[in-house]
N, CA and C atoms as a LAMMPS dump frame, in Angstrom:
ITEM: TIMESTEP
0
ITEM: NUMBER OF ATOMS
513
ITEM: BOX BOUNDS ff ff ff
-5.0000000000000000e+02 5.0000000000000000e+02
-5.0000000000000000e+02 5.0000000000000000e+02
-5.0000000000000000e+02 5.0000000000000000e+02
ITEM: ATOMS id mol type element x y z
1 1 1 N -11.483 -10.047 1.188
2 1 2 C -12.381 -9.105 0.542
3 1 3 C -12.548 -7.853 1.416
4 2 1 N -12.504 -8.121 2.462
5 2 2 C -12.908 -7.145 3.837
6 2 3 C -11.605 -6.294 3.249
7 3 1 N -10.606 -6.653 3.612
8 3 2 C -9.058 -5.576 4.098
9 3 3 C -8.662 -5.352 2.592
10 4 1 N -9.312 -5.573 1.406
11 4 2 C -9.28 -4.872 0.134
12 4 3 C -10.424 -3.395 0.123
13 5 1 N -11.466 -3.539 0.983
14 5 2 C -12.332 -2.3 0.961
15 5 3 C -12.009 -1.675 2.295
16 6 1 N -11.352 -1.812 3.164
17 6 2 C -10.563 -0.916 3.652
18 6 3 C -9.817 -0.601 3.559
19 7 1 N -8.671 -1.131 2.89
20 7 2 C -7.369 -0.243 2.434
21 7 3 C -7.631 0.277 1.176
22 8 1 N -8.745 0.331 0.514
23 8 2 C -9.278 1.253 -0.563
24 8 3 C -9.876 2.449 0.477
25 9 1 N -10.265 2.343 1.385
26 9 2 C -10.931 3.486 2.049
27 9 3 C -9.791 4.61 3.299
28 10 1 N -8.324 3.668 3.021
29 10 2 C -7.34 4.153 3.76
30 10 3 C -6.721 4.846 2.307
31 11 1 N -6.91 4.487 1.725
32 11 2 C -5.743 4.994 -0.024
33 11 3 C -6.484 6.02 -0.359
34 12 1 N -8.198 5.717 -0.038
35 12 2 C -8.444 7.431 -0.359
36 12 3 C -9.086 8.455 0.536
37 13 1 N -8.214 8.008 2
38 13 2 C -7.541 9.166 3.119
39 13 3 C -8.728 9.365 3.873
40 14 1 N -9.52 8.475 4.125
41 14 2 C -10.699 8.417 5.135
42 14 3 C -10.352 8.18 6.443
43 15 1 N -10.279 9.223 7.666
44 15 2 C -9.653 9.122 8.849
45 15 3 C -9.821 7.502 9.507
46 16 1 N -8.522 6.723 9.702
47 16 2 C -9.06 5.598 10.399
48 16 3 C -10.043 5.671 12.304
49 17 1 N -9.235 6.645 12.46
50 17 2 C -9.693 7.387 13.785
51 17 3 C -11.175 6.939 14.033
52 18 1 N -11.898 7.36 13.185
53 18 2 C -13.699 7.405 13.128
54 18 3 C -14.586 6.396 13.111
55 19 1 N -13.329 5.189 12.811
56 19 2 C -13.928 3.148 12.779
57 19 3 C -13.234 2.895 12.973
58 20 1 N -13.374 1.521 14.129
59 20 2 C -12.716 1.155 14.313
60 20 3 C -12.214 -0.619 13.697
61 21 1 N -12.928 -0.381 12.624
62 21 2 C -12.529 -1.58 11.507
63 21 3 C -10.895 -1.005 11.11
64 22 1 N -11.133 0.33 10.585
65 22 2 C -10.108 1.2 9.824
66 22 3 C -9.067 1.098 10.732
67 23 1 N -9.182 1.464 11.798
68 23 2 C -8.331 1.692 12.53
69 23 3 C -7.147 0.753 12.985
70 24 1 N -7.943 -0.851 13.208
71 24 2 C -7.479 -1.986 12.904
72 24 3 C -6.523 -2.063 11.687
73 25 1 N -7.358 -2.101 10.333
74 25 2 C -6.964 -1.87 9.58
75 25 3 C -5.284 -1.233 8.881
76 26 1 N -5.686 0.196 9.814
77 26 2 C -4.644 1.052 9.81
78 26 3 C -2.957 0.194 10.41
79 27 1 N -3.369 0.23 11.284
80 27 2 C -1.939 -0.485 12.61
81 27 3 C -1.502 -1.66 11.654
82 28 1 N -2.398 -2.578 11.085
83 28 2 C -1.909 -3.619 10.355
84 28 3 C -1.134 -3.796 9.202
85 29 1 N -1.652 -2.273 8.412
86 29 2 C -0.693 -1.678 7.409
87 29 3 C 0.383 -0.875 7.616
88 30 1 N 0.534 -0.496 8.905
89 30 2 C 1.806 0.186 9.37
90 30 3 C 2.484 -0.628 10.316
91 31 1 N 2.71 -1.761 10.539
92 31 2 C 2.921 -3.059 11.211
93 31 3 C 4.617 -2.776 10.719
94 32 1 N 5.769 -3.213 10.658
95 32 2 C 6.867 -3.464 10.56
96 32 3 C 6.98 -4.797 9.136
97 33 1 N 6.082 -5.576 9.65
98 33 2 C 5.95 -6.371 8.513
99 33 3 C 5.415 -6.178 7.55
100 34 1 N 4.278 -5.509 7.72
101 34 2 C 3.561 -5.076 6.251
102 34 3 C 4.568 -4.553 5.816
103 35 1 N 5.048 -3.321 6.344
104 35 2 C 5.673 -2.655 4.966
105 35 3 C 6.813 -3.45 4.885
106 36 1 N 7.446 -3.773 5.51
107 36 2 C 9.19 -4.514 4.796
108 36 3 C 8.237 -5.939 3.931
109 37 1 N 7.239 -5.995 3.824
110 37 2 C 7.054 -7.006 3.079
111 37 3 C 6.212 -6.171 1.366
112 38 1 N 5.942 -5.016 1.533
113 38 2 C 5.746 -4.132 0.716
114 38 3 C 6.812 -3.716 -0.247
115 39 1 N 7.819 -3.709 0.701
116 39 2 C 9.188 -2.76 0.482
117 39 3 C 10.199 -3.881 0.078
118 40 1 N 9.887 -4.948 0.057
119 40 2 C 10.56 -6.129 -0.5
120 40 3 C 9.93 -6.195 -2.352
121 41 1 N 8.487 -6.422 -1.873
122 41 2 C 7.636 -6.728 -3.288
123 41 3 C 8.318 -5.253 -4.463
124 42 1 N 8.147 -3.914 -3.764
125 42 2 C 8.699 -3.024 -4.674
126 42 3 C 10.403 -3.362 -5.227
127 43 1 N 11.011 -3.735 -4.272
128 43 2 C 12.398 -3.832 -4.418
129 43 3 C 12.758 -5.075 -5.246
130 44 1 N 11.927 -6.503 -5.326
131 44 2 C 12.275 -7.569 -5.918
132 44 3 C 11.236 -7.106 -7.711
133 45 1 N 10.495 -5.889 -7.353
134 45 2 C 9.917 -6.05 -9.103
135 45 3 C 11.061 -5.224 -10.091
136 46 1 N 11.864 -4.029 -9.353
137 46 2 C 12.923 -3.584 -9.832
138 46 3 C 13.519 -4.405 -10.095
139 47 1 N 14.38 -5.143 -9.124
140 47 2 C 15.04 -6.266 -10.419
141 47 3 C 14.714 -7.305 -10.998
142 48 1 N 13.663 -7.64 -10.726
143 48 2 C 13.043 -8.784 -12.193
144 48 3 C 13.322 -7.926 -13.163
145 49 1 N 13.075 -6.568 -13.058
146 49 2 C 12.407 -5.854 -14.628
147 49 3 C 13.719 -5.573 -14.932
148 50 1 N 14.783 -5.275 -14.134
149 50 2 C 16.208 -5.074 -14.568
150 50 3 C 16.959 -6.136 -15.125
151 51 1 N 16.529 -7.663 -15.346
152 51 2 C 17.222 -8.726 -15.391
153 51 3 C 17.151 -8.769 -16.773
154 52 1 N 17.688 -9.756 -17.786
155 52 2 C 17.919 -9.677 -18.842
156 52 3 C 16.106 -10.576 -18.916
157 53 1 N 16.021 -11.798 -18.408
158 53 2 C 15.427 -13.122 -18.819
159 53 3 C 14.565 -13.503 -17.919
160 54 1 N 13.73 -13.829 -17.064
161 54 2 C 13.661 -14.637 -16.134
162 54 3 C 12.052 -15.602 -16.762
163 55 1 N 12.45 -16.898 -16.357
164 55 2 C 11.644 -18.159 -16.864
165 55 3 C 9.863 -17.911 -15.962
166 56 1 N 10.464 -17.374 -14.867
167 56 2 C 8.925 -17.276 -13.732
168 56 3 C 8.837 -15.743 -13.984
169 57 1 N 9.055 -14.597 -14.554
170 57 2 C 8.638 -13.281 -14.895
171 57 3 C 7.162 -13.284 -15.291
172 58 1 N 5.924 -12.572 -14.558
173 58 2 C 4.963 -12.134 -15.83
174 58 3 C 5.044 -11.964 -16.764
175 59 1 N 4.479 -12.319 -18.037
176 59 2 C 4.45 -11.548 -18.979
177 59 3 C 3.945 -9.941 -18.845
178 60 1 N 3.025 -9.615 -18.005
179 60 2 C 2.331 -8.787 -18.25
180 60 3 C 3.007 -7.714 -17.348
181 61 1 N 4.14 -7.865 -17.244
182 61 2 C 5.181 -7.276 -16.192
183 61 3 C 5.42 -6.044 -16.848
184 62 1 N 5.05 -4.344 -16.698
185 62 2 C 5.568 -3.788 -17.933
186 62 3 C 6.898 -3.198 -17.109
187 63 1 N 7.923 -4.177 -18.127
188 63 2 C 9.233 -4.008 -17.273
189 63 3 C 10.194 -2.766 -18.021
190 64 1 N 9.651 -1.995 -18.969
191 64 2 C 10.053 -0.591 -19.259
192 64 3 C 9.598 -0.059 -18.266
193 65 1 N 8.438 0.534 -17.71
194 65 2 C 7.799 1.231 -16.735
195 65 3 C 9.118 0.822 -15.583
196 66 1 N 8.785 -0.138 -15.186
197 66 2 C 9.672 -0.091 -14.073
198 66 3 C 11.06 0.18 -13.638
199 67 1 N 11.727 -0.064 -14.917
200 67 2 C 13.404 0.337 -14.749
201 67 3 C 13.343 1.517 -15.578
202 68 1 N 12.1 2.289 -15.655
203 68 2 C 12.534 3.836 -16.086
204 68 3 C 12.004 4.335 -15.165
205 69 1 N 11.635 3.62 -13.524
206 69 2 C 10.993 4.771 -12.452
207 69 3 C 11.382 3.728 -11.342
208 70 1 N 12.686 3.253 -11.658
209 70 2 C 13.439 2.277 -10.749
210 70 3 C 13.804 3.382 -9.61
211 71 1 N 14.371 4.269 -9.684
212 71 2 C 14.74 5.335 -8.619
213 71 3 C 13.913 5.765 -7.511
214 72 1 N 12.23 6.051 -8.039
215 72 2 C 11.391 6.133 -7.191
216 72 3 C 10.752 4.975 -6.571
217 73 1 N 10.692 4.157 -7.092
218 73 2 C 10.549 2.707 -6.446
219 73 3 C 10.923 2.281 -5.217
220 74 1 N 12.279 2.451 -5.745
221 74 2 C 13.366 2.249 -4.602
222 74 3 C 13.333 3.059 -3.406
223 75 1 N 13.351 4.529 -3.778
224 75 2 C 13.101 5.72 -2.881
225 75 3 C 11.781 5.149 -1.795
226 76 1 N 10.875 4.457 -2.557
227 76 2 C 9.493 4.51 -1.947
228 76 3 C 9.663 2.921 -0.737
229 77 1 N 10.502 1.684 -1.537
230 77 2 C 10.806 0.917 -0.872
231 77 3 C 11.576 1.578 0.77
232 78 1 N 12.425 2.138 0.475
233 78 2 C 13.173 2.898 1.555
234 78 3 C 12.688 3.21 2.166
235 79 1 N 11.396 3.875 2.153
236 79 2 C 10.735 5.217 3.074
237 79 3 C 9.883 3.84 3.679
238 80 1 N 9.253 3.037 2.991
239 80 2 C 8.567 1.734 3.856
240 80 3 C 9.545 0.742 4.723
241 81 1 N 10.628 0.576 4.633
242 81 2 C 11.44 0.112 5.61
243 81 3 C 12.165 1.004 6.676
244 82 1 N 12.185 1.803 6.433
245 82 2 C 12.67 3.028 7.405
246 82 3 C 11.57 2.989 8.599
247 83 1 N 12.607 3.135 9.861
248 83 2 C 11.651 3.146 11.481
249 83 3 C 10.672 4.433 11.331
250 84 1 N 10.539 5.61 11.13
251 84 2 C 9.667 6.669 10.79
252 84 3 C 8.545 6.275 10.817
253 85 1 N 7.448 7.374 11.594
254 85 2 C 6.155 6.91 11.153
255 85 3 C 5.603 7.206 10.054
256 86 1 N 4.669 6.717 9.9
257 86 2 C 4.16 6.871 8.437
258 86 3 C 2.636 6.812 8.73
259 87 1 N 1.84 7.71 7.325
260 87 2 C 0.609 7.817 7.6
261 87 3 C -0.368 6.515 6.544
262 88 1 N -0.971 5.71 7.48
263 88 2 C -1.422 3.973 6.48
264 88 3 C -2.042 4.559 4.945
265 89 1 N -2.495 5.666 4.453
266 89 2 C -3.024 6.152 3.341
267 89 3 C -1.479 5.847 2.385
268 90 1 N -0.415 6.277 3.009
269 90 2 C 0.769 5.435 1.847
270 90 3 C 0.498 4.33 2.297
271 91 1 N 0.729 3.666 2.874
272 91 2 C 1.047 2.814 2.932
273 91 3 C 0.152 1.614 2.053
274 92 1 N -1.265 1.637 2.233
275 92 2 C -2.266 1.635 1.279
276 92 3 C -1.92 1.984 0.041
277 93 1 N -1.339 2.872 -0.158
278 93 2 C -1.172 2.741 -1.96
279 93 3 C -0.294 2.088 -2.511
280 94 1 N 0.862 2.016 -1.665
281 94 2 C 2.173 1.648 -1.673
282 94 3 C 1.599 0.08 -2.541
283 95 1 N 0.878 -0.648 -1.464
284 95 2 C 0.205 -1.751 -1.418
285 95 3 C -0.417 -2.27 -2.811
286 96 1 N -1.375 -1.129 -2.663
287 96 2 C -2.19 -1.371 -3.941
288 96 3 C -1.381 -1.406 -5.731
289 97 1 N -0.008 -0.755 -5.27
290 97 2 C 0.5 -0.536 -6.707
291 97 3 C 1.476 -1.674 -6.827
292 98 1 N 1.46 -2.172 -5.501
293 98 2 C 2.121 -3.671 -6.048
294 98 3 C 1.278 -5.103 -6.359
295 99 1 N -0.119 -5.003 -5.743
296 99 2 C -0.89 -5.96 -5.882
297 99 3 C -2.453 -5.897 -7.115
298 100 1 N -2.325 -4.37 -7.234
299 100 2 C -3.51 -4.218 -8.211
300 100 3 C -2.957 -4.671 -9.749
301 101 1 N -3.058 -5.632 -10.305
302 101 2 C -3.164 -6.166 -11.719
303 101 3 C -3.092 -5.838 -12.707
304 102 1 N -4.325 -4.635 -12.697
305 102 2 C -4.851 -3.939 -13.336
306 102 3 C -4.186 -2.483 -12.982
307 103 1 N -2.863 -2.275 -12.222
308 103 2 C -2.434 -0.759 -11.924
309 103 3 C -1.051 -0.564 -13.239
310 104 1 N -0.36 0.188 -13.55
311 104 2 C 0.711 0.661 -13.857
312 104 3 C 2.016 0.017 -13.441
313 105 1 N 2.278 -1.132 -12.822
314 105 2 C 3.339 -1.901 -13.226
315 105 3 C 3.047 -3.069 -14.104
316 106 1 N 1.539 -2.861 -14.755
317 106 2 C 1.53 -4.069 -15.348
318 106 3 C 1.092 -3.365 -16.374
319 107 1 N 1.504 -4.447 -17.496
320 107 2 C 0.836 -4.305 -18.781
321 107 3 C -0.616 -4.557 -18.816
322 108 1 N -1.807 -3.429 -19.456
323 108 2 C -3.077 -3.874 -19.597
324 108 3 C -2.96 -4.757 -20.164
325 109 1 N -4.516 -6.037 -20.369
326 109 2 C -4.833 -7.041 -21.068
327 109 3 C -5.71 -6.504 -21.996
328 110 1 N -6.347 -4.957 -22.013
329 110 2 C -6.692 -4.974 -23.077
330 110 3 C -6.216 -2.942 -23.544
331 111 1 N -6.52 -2.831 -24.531
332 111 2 C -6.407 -1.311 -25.034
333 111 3 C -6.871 -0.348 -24.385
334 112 1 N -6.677 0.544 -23.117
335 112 2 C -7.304 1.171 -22.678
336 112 3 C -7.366 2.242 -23.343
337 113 1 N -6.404 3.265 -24.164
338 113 2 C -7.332 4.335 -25.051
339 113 3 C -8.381 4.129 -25.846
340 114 1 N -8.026 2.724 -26.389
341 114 2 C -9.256 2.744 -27.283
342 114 3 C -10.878 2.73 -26.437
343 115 1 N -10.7 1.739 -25.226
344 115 2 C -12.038 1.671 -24.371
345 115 3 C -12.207 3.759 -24.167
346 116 1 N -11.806 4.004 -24.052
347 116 2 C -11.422 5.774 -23.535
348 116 3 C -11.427 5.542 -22.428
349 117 1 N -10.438 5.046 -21.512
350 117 2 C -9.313 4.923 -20.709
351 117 3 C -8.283 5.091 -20.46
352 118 1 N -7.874 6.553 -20.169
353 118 2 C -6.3 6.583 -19.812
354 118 3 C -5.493 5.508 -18.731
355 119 1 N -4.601 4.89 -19.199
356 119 2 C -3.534 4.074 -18.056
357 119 3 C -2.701 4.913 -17.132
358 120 1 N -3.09 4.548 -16.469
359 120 2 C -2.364 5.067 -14.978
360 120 3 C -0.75 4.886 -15.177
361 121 1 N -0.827 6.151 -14.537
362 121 2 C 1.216 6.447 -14.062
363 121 3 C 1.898 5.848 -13.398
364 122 1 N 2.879 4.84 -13.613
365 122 2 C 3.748 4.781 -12.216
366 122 3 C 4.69 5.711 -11.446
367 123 1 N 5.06 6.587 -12.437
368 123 2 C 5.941 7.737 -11.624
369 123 3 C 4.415 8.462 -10.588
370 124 1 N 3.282 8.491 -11.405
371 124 2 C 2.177 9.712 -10.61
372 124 3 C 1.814 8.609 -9.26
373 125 1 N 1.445 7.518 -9.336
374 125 2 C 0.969 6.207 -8.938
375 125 3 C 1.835 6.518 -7.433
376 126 1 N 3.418 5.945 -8.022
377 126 2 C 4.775 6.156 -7.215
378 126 3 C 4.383 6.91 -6.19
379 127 1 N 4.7 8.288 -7.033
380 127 2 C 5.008 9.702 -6.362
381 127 3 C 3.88 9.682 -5.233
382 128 1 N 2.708 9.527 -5.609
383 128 2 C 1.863 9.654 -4.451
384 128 3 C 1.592 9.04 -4.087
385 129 1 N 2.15 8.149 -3.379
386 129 2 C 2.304 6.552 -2.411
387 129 3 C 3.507 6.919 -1.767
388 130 1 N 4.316 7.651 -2.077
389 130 2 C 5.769 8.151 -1.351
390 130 3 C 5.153 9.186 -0.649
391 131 1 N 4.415 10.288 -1.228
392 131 2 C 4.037 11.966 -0.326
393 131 3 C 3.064 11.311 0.545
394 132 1 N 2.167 10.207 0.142
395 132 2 C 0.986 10.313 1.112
396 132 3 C 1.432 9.396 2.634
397 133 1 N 2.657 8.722 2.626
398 133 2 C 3.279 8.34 3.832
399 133 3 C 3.944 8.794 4.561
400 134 1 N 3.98 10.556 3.921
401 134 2 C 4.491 11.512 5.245
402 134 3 C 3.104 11.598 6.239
403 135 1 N 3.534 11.334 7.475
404 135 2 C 2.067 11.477 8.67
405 135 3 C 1.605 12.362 8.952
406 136 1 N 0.338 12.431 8.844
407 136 2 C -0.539 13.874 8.72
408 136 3 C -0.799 13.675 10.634
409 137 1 N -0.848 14.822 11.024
410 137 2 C -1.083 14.556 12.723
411 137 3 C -2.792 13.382 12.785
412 138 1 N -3.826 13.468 12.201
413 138 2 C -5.094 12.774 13.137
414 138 3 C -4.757 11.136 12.064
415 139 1 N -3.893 10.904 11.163
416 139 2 C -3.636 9.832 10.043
417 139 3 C -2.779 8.82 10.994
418 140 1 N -1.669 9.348 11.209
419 140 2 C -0.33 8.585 11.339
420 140 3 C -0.149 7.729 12.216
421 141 1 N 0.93 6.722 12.112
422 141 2 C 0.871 5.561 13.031
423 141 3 C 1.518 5.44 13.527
424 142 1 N 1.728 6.866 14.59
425 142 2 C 2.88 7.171 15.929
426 142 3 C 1.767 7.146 16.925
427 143 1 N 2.075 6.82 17.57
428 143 2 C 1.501 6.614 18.946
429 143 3 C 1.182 8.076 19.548
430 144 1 N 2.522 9.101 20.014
431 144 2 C 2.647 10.176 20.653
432 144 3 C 1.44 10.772 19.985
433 145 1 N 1.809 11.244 18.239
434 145 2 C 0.74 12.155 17.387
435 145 3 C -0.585 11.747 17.497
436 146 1 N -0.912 10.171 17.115
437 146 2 C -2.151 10.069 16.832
438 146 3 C -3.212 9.321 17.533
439 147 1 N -2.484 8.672 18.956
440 147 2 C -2.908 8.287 19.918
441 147 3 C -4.11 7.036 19.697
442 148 1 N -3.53 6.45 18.793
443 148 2 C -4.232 5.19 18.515
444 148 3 C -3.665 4.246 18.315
445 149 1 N -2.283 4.556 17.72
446 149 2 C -1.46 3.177 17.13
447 149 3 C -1.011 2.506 18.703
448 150 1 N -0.704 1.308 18.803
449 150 2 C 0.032 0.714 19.872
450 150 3 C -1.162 0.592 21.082
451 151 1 N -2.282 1.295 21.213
452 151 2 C -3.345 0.846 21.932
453 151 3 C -4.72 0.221 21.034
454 152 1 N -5.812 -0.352 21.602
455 152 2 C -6.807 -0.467 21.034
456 152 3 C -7.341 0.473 20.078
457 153 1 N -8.393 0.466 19.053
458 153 2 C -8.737 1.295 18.415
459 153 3 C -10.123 1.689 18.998
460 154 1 N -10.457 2.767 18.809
461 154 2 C -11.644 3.489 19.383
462 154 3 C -12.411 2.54 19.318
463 155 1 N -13.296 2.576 20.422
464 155 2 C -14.727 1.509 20.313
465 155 3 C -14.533 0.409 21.365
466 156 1 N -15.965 -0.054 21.679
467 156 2 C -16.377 -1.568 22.933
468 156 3 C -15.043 -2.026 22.739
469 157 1 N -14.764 -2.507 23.707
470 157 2 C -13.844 -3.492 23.717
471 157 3 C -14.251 -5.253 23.098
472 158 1 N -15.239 -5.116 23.197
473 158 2 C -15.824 -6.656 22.759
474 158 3 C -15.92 -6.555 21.157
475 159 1 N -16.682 -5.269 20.427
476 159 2 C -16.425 -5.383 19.323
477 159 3 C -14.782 -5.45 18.614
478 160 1 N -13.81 -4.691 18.849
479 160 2 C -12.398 -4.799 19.143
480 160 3 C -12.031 -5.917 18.468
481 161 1 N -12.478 -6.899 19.695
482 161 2 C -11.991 -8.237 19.796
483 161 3 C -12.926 -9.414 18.309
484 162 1 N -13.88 -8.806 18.279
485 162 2 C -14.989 -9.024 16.94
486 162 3 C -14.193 -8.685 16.097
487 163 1 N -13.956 -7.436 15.67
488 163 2 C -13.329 -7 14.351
489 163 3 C -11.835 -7.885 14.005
490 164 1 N -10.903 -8.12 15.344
491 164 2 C -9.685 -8.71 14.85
492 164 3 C -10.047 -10.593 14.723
493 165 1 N -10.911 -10.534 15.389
494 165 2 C -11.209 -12.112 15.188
495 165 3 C -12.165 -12.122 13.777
496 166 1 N -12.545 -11.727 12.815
497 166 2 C -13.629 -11.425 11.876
498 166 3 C -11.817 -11.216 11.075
499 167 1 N -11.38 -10.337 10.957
500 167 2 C -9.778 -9.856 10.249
501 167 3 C -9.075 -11.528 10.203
502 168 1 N -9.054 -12.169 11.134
503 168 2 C -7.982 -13.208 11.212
504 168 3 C -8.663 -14.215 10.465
505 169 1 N -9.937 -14.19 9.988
506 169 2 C -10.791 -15.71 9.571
507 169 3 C -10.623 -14.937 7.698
508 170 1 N -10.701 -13.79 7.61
509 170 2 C -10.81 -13.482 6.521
510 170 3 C -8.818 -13.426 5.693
511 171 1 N -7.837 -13.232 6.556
512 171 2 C -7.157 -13.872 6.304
513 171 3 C -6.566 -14.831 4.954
């Protein structure tokens, strides 16, 4: 529940710099694993949605959406496996557009024009989950630029050790 309201507060570009929950936060979403495990989830929904059949597919998979913005997908998978730094606000969205339910690779469960609800874009969704992981200098999770990644995050050292032990139980 915790690292769902912070990577909502990294997706909408709140310096991790300034907490050091976030900041945590941050390094964990720019980890090597997060994203190749991001950049897998984008890359394995392209081809479900490209396959003719599959018995374990969602239904609620909207697999037009996806093999008509298979290119940026892919593009976006790439840029998350690539050594480059990256700023965690993509990376955070990146995230969110593969795990939110309720986002634009899935089919709604119910009518959203009629509620007066527009459905979200996956090309707009995409697109800005790809631009927002170019690294802004006080964002990014280079060490040299932003002088946080690869050391502790601002703050006590005892809380530090609180926040990643509090992160690992929530898990």
């Amino acid at each position: 529940m915790r690292r769902a309201l912070l990577d909502k507060q990294l997706a909408g570009g709140v310096d991790a710099v300034r907490d050091p929950a976030l900041a945590l936060r941050a390094r964990q979403l720019c980890s090597k694993g997060t994203r190749r495990s991001i950049a897998s989830a984008l890359a394995g929904l392209v081809e479900m949605a490209e396959e003719d059949a599959l018995p374990y597919e969602s239904p609620r998979l909207d697999r037009h959406a996806i093999t008509e913005q298979a290119p940026l997908l892919l593009m976006l998978a790439q840029r998350l496996r690539a050594d480059a730094a990256v700023d965690p606000r993509g990376v955070a969205l990146a995230r969110r557009l593969v795990s939110d339910h309720g986002g634009p690779i899935y089919r709604p469960e119910v009518d959203l024009p009629r509620l007066g609800v527009e459905p979200r874009s996956l090309a707009e969704e995409a697109g800005t989950a790809l631009e927002a992981l170019e690294p802004m200098p006080s964002h990014n999770c280079d060490a040299e630029s932003s002088g946080w990644h690869g050391a502790a995050p601002p703050g006590p050292p005892n809380l530090i050790r609180k926040l990643q032990f509090t992160y690992y139980l929530e898990k």
